[in-house]
C-alpha positions as a LaTeX table, in Angstrom:
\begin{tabular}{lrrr}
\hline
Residue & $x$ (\AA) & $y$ (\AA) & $z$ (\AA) \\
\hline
Unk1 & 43.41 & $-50.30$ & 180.41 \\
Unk2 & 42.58 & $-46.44$ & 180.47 \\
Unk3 & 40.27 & $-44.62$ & 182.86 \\
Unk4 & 37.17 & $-44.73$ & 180.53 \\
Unk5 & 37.40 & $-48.95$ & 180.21 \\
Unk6 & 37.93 & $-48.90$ & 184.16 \\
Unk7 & 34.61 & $-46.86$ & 184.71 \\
Unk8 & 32.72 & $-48.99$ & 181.69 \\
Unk9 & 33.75 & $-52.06$ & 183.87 \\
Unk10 & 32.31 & $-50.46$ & 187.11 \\
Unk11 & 29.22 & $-49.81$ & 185.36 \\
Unk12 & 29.14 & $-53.40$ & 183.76 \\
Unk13 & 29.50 & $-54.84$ & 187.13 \\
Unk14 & 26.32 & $-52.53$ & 188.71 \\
Unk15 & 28.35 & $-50.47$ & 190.99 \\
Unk16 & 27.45 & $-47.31$ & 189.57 \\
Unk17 & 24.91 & $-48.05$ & 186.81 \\
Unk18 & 22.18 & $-48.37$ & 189.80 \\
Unk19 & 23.18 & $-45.20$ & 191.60 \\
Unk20 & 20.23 & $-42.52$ & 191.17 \\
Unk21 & 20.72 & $-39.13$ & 189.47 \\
Unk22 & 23.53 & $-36.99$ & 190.72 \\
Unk23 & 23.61 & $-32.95$ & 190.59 \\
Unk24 & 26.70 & $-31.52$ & 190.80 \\
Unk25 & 26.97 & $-27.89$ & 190.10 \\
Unk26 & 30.94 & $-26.91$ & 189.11 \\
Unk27 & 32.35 & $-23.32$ & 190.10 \\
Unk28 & 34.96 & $-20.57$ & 190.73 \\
Unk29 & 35.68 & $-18.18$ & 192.91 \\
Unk30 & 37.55 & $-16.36$ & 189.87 \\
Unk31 & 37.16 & $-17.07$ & 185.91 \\
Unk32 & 39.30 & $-17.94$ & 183.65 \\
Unk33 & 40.53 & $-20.88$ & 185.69 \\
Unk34 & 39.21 & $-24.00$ & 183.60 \\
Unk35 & 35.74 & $-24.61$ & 185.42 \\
Unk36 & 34.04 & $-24.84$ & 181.22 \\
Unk37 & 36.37 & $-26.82$ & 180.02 \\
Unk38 & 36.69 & $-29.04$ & 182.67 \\
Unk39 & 33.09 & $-29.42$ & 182.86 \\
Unk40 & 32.78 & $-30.73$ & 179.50 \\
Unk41 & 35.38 & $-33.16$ & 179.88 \\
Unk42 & 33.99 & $-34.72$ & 183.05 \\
Unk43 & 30.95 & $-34.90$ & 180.69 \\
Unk44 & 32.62 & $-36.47$ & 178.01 \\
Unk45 & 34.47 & $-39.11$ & 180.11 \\
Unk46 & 31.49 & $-40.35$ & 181.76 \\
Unk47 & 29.48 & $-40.26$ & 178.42 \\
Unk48 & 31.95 & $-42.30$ & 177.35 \\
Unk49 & 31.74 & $-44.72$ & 180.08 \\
Unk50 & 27.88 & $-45.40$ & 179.37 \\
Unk51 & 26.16 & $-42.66$ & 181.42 \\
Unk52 & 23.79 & $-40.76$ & 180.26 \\
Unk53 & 24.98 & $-36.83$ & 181.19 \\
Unk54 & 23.61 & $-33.71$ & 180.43 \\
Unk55 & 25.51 & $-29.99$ & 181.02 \\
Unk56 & 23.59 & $-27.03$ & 182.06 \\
Unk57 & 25.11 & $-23.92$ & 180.86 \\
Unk58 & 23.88 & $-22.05$ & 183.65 \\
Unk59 & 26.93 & $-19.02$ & 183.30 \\
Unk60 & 23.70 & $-17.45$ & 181.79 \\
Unk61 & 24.14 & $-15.15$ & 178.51 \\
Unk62 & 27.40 & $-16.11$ & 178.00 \\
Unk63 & 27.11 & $-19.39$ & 176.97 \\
Unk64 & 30.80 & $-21.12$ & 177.00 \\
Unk65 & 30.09 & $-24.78$ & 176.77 \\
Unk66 & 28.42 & $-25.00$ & 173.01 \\
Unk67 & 31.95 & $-23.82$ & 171.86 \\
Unk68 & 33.83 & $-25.93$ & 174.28 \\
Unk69 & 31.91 & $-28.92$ & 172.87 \\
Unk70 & 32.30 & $-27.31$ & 169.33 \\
Unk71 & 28.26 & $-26.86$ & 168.62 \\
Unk72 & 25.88 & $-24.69$ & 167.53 \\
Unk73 & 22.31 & $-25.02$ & 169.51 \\
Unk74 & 19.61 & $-23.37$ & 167.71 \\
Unk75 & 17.56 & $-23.03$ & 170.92 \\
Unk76 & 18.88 & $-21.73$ & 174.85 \\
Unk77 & 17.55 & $-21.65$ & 177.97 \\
Unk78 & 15.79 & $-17.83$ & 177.28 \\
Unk79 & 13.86 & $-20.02$ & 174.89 \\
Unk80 & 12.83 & $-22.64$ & 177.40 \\
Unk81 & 11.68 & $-20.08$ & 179.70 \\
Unk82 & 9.52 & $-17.38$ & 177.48 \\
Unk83 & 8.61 & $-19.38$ & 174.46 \\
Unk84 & 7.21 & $-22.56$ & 175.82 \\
Unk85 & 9.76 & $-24.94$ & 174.25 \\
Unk86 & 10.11 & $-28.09$ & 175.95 \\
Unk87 & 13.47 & $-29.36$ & 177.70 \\
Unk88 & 13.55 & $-31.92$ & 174.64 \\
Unk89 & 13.11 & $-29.27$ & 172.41 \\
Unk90 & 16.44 & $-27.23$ & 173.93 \\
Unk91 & 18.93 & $-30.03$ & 174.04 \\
Unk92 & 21.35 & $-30.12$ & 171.61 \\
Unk93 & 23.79 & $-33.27$ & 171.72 \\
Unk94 & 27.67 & $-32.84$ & 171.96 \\
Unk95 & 30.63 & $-35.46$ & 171.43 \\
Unk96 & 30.08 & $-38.26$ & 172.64 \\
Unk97 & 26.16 & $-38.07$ & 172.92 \\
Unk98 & 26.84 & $-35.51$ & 176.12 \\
Unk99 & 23.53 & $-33.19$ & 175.57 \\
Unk100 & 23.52 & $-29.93$ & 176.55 \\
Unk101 & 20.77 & $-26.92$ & 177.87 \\
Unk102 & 22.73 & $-23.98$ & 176.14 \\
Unk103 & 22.74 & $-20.72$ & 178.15 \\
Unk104 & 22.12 & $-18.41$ & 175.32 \\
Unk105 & 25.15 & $-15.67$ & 174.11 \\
Unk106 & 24.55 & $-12.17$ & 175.10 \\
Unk107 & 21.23 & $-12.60$ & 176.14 \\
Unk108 & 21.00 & $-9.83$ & 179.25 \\
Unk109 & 17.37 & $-10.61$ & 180.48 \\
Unk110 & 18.90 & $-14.03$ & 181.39 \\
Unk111 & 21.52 & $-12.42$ & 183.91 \\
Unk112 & 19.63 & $-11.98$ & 187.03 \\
Unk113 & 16.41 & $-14.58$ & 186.86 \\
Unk114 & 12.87 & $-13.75$ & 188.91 \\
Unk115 & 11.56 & $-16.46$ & 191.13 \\
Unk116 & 8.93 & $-16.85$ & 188.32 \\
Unk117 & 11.44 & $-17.63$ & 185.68 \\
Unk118 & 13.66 & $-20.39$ & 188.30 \\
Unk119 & 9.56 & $-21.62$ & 188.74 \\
Unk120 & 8.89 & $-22.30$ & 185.58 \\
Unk121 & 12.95 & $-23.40$ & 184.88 \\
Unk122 & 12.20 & $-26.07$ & 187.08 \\
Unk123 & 9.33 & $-27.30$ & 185.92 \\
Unk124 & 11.03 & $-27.88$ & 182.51 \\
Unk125 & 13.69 & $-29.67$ & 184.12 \\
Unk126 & 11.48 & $-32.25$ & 185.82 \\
Unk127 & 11.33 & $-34.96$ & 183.03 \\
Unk128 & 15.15 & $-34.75$ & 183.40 \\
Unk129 & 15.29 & $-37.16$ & 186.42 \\
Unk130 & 14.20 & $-40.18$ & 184.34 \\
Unk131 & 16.72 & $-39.00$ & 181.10 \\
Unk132 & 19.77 & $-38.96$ & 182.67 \\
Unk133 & 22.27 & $-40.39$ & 185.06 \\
Unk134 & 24.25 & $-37.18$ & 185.62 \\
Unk135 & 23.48 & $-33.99$ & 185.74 \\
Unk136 & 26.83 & $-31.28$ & 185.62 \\
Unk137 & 25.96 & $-27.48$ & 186.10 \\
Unk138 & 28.46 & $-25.02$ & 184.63 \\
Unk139 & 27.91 & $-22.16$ & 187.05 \\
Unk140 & 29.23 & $-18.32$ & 186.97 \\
Unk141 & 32.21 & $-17.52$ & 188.67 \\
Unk142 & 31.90 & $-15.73$ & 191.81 \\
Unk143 & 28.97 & $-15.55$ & 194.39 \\
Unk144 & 26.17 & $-13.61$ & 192.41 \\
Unk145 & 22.37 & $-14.59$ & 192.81 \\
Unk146 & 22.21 & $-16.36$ & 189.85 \\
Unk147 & 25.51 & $-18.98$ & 191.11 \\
Unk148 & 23.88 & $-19.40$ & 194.28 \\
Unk149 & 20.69 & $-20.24$ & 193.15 \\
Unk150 & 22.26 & $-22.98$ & 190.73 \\
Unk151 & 25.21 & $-24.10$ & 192.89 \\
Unk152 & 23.02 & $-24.44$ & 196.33 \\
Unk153 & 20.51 & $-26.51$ & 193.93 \\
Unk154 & 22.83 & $-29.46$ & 193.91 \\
Unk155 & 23.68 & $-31.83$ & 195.99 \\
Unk156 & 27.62 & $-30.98$ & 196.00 \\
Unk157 & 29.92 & $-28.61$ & 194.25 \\
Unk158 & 33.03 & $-28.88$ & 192.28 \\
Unk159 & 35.35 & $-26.14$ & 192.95 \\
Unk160 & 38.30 & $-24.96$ & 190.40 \\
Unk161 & 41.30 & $-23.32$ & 191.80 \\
Unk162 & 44.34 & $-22.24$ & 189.85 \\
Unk163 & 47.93 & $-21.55$ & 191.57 \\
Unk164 & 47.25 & $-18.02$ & 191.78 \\
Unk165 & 47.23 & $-16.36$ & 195.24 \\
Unk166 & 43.91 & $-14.60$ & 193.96 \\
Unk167 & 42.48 & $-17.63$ & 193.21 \\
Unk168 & 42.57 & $-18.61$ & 196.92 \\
Unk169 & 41.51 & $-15.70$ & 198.22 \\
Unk170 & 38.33 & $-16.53$ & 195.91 \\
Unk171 & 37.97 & $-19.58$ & 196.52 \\
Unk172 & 37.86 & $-18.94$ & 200.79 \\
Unk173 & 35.39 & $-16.46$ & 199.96 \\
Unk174 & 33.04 & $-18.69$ & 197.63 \\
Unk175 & 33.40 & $-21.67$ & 200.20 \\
Unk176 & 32.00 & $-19.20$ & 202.80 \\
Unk177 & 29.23 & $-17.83$ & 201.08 \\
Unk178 & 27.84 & $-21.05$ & 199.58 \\
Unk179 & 27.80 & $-22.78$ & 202.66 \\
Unk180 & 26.61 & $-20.57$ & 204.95 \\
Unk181 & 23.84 & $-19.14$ & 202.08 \\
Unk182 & 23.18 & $-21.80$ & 199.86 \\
Unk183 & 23.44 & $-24.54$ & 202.23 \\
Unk184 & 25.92 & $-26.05$ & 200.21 \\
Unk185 & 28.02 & $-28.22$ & 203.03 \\
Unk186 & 30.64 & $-30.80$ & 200.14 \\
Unk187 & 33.38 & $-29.06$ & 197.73 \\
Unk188 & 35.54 & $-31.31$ & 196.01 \\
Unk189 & 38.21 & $-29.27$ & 195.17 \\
Unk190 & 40.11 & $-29.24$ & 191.21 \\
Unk191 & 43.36 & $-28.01$ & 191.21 \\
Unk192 & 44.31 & $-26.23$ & 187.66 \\
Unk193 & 46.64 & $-26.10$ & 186.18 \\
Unk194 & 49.64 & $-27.00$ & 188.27 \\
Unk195 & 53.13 & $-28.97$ & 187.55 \\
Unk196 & 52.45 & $-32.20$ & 189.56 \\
Unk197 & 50.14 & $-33.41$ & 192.69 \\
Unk198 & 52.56 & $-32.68$ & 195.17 \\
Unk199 & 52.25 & $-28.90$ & 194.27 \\
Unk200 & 48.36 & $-29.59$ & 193.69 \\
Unk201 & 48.69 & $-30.88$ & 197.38 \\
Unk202 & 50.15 & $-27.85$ & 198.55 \\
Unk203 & 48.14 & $-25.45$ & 197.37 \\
Unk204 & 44.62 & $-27.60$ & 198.52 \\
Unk205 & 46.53 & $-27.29$ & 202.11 \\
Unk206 & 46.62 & $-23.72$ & 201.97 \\
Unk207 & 42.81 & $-23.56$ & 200.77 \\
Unk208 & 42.00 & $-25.84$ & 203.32 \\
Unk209 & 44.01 & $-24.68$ & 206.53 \\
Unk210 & 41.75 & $-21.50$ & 206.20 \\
Unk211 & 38.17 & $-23.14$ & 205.48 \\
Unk212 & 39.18 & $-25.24$ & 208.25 \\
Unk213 & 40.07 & $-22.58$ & 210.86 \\
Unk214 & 36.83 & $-20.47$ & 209.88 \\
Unk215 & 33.81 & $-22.74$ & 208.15 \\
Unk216 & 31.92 & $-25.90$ & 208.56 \\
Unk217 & 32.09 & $-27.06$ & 205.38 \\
Unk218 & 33.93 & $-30.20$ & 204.07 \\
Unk219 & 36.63 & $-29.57$ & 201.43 \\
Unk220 & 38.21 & $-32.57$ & 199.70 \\
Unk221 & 40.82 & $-33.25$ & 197.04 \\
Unk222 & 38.78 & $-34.33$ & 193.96 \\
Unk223 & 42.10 & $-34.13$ & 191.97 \\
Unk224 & 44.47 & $-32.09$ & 189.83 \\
Unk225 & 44.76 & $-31.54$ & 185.84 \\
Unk226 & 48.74 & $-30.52$ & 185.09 \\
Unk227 & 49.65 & $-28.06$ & 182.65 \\
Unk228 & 49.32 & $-29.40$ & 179.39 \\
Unk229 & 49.97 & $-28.07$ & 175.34 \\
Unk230 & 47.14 & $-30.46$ & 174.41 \\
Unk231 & 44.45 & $-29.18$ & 175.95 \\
Unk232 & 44.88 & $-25.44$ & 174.70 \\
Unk233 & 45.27 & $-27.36$ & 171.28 \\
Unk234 & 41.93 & $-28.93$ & 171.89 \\
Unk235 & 40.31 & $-25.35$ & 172.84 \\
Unk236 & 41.14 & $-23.77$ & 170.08 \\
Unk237 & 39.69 & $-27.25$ & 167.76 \\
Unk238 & 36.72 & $-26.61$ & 169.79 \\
Unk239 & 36.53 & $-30.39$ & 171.02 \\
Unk240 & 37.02 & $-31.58$ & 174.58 \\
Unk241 & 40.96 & $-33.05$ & 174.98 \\
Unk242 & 39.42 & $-35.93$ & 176.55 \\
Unk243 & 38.14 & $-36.78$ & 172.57 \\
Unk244 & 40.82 & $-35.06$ & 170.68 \\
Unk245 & 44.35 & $-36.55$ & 172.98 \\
Unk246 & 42.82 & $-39.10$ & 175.21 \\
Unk247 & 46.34 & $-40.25$ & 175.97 \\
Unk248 & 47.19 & $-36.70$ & 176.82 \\
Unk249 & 48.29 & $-35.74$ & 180.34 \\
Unk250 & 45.63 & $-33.12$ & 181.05 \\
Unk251 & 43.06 & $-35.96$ & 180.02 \\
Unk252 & 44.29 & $-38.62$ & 181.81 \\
Unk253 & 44.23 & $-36.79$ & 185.21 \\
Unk254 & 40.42 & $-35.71$ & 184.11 \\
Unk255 & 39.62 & $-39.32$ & 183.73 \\
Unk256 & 40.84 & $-40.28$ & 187.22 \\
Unk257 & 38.96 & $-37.46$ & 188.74 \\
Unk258 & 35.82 & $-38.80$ & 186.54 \\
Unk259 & 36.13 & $-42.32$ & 187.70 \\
Unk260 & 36.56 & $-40.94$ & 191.68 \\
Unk261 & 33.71 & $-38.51$ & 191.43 \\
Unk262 & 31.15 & $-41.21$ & 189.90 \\
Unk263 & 33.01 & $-44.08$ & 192.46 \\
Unk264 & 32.30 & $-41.47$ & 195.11 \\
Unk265 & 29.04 & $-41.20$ & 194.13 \\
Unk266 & 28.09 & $-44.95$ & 194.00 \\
Unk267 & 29.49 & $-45.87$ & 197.32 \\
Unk268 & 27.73 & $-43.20$ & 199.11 \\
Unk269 & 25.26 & $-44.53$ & 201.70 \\
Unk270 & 23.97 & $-41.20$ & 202.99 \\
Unk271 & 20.09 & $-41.27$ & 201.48 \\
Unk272 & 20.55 & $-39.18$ & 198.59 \\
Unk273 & 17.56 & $-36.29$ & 197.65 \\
Unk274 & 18.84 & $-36.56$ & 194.75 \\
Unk275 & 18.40 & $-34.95$ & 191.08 \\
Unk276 & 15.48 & $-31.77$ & 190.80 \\
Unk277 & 14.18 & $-32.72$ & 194.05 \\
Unk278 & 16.65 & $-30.52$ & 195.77 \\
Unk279 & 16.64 & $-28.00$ & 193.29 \\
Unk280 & 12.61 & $-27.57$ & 194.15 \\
Unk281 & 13.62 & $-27.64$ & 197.59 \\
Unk282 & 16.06 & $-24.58$ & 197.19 \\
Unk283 & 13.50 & $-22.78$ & 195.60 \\
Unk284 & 11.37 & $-23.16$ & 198.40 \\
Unk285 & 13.84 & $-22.54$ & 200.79 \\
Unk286 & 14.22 & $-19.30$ & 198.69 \\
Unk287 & 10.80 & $-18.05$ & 198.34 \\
Unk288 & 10.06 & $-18.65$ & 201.92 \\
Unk289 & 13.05 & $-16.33$ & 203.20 \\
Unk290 & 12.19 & $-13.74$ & 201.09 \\
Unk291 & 8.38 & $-14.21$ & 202.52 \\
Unk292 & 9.48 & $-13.91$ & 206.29 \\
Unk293 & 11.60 & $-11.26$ & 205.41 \\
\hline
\end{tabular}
């Protein structure tokens, strides 16, 4: 039985299908370590499993995912925002019936968004709660205004770390500043990639012997994806490795981390404000700082 026919039978049984929408926003301190790629796999594994996902592309006017997921939207989110297109209107569907709100490709007004454009963003977004099951935001790297606005508006983040010492130092520094400004308290942290878990292990110690000694937030060990031939082959096919080499290492460690997030998720009792409702309530939070101040 693989990962995918594990999480079909949890959802089968009710333990996740009943769980309400989840928002989880995935970042990195640094780029070019995975987060895209690994976003659209989690996607595709759970899509696969019978939820009903949707990625937002919000790394805005760069617009990764579509070629990740190997497809050409003829709308993006610029077009949601100034040309009155509905959120049905901007989703364009991905393997295997993942849809996705495309960020739009070298589109420069969509780099640094007004509190009138994240209004009326919202507001598209809200018949999303009843559409979907999960909700995965592709953020920016770093700590810019647009990846805290997206990152603080869900519930937890996903944070990617490579090996590489600069990587850490980016990751410290995007744990810091997205908990203490965005208010975001949970990262579950991706290694990638690395040889084997206890390596993976080693270098989530060192992450988390710092955020430890210096932040509040909680850092866990969501999982690791090893270094793997098949997945750059399934780059450069434009289709997610999960699809392409399900059998493949780098897709069997994305399934595990699929099936803990989601099994995470459904045996959480904390009362969940769940889906846009916490995005409105960032907004809020937002607009009311920038009043007092």
């Amino acid at each position: 039985m693989d990962q995918a026919d594990s999480l079909r039978q949890l959802a089968a049984s009710g333990k996740i299908a009943k769980a309400p929408l989840r928002v989880y926003a995935v970042t990195s301190g640094k780029g070019g370590v995975g987060k895209t790629n690994i976003t659209a796999n989690l996607a595709t594994v759970a899509a696969r499993a019978g939820k009903r996902v949707l990625i937002i592309d919000a790394d805005l006017g760069l617009a990764n995912v579509e070629i990740v997921l190997g497809v050409k939207p003829r709308y993006h989110l610029g077009d949601l925002l100034d040309k009155g297109l509905s959120i049905e209107d901007v989703l364009v569907e991905g393997p295997p019936g993942v849809k996705l709100l495309p960020a739009g490709s070298g589109v420069q007004g969509l780099t640094q968004l007004s509190d009138e454009r994240k209004m009326r963003f919202l507001q598209a977004l809200d018949p999303i709660e009843e559409m979907f099951d999960l909700v995965l935001i592709d953020s920016g790297a770093g700590i810019g205004e647009n990846v805290l606005f997206f990152v603080g508006a869900a519930e937890e983040a996903i944070l990617v770390v490579s090996p590489e010492p600069t990587s850490l130092v980016d990751a410290y520094a995007t744990v810091k500043v997205l908990s203490q400004q965005a208010g975001v308290r949970t990262f579950n942290v991706i290694i990638n990639p690395v040889v084997d878990e206890l390596a993976a292990r080693g270098i989530f110690h060192k992450l988390t012997a710092v955020t430890g000694k210096f932040l509040e937030a909680r850092v866990k060990h969501l999982g690791y994806i090893p270094r793997d031939e098949n997945l750059h082959r399934a780059i450069m096919a434009q289709r997610p490795v999960c699809e392409m080499f399900p059998s493949s290492p780098s897709a069997r460690a994305i399934a595990v981390i699929a099936e803990r997030l989601l099994g995470d998720a459904a045996k959480s009792t904390a009362p969940v404000q769940g889906g846009m409702k916490v995005m409105w309530q960032r907004l809020f939070r937002e607009s009311q700082a920038a009043a007092v101040g």
